[in-house]
C-alpha positions as CSV (number, residue, x, y, z in Angstrom):
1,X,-4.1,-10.6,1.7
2,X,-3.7,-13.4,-0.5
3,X,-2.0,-12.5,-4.1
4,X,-2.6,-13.6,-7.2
5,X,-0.2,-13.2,-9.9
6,X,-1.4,-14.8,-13.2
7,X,-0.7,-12.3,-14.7
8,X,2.8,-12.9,-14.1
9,X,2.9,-16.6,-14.9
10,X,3.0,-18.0,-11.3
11,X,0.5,-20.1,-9.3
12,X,-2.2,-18.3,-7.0
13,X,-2.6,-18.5,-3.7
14,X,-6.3,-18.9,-2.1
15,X,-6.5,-17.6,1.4
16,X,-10.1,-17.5,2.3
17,X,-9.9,-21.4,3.4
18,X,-7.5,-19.2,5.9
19,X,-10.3,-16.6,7.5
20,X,-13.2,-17.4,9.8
21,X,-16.3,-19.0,8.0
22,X,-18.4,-16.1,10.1
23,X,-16.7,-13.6,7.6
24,X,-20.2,-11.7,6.4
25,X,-20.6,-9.4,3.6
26,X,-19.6,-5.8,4.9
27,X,-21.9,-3.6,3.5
28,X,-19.3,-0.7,4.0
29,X,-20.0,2.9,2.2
30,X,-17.2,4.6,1.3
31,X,-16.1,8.0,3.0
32,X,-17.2,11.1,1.3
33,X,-14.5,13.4,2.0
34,X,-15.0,16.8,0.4
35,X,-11.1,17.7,1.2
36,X,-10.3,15.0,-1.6
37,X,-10.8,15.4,-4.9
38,X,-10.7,13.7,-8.1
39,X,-8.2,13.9,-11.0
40,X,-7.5,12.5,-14.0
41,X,-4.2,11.1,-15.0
42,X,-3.5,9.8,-18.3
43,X,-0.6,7.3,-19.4
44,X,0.2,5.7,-23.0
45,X,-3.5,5.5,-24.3
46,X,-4.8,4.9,-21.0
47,X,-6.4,7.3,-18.5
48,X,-7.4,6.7,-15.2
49,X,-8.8,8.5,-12.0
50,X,-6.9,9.4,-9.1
51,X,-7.8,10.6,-5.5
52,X,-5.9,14.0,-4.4
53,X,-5.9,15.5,-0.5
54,X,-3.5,18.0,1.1
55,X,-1.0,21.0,0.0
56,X,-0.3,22.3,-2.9
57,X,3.6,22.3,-4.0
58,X,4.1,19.8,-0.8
59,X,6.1,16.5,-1.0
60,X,3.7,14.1,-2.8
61,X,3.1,10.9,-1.9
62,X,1.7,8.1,-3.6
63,X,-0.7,6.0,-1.4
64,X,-1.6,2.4,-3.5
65,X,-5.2,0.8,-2.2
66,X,-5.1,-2.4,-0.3
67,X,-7.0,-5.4,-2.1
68,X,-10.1,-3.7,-1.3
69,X,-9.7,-1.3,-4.3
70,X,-10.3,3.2,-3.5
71,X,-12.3,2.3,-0.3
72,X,-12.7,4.1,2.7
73,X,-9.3,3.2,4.8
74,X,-7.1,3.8,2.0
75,X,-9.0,7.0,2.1
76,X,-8.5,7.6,5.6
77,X,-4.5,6.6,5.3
78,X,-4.0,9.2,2.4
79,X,-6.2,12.0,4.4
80,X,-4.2,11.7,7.5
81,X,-0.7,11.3,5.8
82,X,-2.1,14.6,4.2
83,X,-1.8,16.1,7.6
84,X,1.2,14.8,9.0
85,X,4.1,17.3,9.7
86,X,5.4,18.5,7.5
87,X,2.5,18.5,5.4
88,X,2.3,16.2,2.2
89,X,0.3,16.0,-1.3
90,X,-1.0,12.7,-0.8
91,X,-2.4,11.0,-4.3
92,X,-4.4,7.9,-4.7
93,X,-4.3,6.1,-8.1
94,X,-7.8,4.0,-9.4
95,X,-5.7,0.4,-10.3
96,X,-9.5,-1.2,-10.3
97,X,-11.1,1.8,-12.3
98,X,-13.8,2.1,-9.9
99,X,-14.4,-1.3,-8.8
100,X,-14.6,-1.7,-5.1
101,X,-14.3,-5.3,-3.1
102,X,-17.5,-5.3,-0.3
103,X,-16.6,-8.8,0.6
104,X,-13.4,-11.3,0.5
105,X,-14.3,-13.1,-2.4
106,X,-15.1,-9.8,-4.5
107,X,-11.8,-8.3,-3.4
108,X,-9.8,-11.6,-4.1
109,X,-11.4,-11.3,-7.6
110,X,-10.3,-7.9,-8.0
111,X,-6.6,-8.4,-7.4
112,X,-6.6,-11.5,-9.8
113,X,-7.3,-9.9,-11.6
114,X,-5.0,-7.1,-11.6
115,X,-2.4,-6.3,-13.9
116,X,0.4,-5.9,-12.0
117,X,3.1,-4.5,-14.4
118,X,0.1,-1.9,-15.4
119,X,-0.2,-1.2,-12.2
120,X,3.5,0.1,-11.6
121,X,3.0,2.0,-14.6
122,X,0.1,3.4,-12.8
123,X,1.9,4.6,-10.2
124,X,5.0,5.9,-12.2
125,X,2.3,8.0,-14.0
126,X,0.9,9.3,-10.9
127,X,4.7,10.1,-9.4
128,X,5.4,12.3,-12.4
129,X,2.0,13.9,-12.3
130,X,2.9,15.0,-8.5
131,X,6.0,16.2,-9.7
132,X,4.9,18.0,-12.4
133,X,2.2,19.7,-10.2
134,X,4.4,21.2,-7.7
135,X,6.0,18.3,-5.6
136,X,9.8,18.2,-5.7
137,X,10.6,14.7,-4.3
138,X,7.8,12.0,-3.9
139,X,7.3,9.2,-2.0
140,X,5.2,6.1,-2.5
141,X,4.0,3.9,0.5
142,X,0.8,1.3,0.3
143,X,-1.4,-1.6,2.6
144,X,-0.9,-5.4,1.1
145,X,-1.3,-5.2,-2.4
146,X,0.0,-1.9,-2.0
147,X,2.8,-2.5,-0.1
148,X,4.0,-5.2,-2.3
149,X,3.1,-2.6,-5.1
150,X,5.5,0.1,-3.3
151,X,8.4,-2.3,-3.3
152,X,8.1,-2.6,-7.3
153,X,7.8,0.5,-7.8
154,X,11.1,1.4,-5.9
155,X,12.8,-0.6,-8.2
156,X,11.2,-0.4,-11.3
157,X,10.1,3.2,-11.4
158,X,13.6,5.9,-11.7
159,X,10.9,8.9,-10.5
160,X,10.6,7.8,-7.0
161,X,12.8,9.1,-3.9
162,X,11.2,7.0,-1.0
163,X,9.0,4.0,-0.3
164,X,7.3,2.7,2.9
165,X,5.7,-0.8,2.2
166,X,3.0,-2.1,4.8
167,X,2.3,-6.3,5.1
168,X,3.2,-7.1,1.0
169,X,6.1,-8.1,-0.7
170,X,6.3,-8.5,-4.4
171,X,7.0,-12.0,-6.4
172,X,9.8,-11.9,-7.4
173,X,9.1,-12.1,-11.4
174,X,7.3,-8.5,-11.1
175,X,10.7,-7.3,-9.2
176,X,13.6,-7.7,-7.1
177,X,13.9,-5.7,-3.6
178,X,17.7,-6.3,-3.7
179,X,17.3,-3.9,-6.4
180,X,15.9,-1.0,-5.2
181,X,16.8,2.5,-6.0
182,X,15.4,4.3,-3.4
183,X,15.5,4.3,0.9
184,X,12.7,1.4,2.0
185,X,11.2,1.2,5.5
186,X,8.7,-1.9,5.8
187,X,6.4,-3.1,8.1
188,X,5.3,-6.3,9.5
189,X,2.6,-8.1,12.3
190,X,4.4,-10.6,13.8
191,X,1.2,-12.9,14.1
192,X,0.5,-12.2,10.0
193,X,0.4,-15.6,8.5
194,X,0.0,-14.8,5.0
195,X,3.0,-17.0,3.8
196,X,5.6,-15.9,1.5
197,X,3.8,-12.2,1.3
198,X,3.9,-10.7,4.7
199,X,4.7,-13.2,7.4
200,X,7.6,-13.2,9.8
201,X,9.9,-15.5,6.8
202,X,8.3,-13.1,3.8
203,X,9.8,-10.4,6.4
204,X,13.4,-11.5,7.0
205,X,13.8,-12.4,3.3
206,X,12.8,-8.9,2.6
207,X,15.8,-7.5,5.0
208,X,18.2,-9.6,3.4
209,X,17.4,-8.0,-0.3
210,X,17.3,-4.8,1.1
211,X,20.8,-5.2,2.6
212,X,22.4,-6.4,-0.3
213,X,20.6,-3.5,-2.5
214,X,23.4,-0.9,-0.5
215,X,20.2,1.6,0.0
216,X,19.2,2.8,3.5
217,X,16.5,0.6,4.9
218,X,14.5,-0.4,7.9
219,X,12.3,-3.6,8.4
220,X,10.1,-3.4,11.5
221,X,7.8,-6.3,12.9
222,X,5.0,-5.6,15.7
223,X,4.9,-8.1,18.2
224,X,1.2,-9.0,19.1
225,X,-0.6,-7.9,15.8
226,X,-1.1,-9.3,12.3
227,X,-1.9,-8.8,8.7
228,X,-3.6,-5.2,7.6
229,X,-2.9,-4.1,11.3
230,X,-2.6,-0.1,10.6
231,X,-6.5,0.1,9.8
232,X,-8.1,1.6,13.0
233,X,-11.4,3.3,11.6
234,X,-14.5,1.5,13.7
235,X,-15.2,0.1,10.0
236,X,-12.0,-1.0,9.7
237,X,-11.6,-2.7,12.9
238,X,-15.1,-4.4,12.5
239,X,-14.0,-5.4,9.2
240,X,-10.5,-7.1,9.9
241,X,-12.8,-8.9,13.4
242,X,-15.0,-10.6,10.5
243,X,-11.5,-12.0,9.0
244,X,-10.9,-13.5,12.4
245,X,-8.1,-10.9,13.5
246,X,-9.1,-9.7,17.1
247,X,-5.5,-8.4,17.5
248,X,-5.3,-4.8,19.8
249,X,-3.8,-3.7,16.9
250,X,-4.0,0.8,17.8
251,X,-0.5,1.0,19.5
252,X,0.9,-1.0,16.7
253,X,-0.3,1.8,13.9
254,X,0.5,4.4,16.4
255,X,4.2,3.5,16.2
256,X,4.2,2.8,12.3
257,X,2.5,5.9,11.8
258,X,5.6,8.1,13.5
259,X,8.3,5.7,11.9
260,X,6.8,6.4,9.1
261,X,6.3,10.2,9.2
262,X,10.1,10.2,10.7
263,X,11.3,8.6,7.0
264,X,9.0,10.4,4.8
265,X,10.5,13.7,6.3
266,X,13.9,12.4,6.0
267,X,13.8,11.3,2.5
268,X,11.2,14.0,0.9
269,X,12.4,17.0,2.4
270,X,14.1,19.5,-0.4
């Protein structure tokens, strides 16, 4: 959604003047999957929880939380990409350490407060804990704040072999996309109008860095939908109605979901 990047010296942006006033607090529990399970992951002096679902000594990939924080749809995005053929190790890493956004202005809180370079090393620690638990190549992919997340990591982290970035670019003081080290496939709404993150502009800017970077990429925009459109759960969809998006946003996902399985397979197969 909106992103904040104090942290990184620049100004932040305040989108809730940009969703409907009728926006009411979501009381929204989170999914109790027994298939995932909790980890601990440890980096520098720091450790942190992490969310694990699907086969063992699989591809892993890394699945970053939107700016809701380890909520239900990210769940539901690492449980299916879990199952997709041919069958991954997805992880989720804690960046909020438990915290969880029920509401915009708890969620926009959240991510300002976010340290973003922590965050990357975050996920590096999680990539090399995937590949030292039995995953040969591993991907990274995330929602938003995830998606711009999965950009910086594809530069800034050597460990990763794929990314697949959903509605979120990264400023460009945290990293570069011309830079990236790894094959990117990105997706956009076309009606997303989160400007300079993940509307149609913060889109085609994207394609140009990724051509000049030299690495295989794709950069696909979804005519009809906008921002956060892959999150289909009835909670989800009841959610992203409150923020004024009343987009038919299924087919949309549908497609992203088999681009995405298509690159995955390409990029993480040994």
């Amino acid at each position: 959604m909106a992103v904040f990047f104090k942290t990184l010296g620049s100004k932040s942006l305040n989108l809730r003047p940009h969703l409907t006033p009728s926006f009411a607090r979501l009381q929204i529990r989170s999914m109790a999957t027994s298939e995932i399970k909790k980890v601990q992951i440890q980096r520098d002096d720091i450790t942190f929880d992490a969310y694990v679902v699907g086969k063992e000594d699989a591809p892993g990939i890394v699945v970053i939380q939107e700016w809701w924080g380890v909520d239900f749809e990210i769940k539901n995005h690492a449980l299916k990409i879990s199952q997709l053929q041919p069958g991954y190790k997805a992880l989720i890493p804690d960046l909020y350490r438990g915290k969880v956004g029920l509401d915009v202005a708890e969620a926009q809180h959240l991510m300002d407060g976010l340290d973003w370079p922590g965050a990357v090393k975050d996920i590096q620690a999680s990539v090399i804990w995937l590949k030292a638990n039995g995953s040969q190549k591993v991907g990274v992919t995330g929602y938003c704040m995830g998606g711009a997340l999965t950009i910086a990591s594809s530069v800034l982290v050597p460990e990763v072999d794929a990314g697949v970035a959903f509605y979120g670019v990264p400023p460009p003081e945290l990293a570069d996309p011309a830079n990236t080290k790894v094959p990117i496939q990105a997706h956009f709404g076309e009606l997303d109008n989160f400007v300079g993150f993940s509307d149609i502009k913060a889109a085609k800017a994207l394609e140009e860095k990724l051509k000049a970077s030299g690495k295989p990429y794709e950069v696909h925009v979804y005519p009809g939908v906008g921002h956060a459109f892959m999150n289909t759960s009835p909670e989800g969809m009841e959610r992203r109605k409150g923020m004024g998006m009343t987009d038919d946003n299924e087919a949309a996902a549908e497609l992203a979901w088999s681009r995405f399985q298509s690159w995955m397979k390409r990029y993480l197969s040994s």
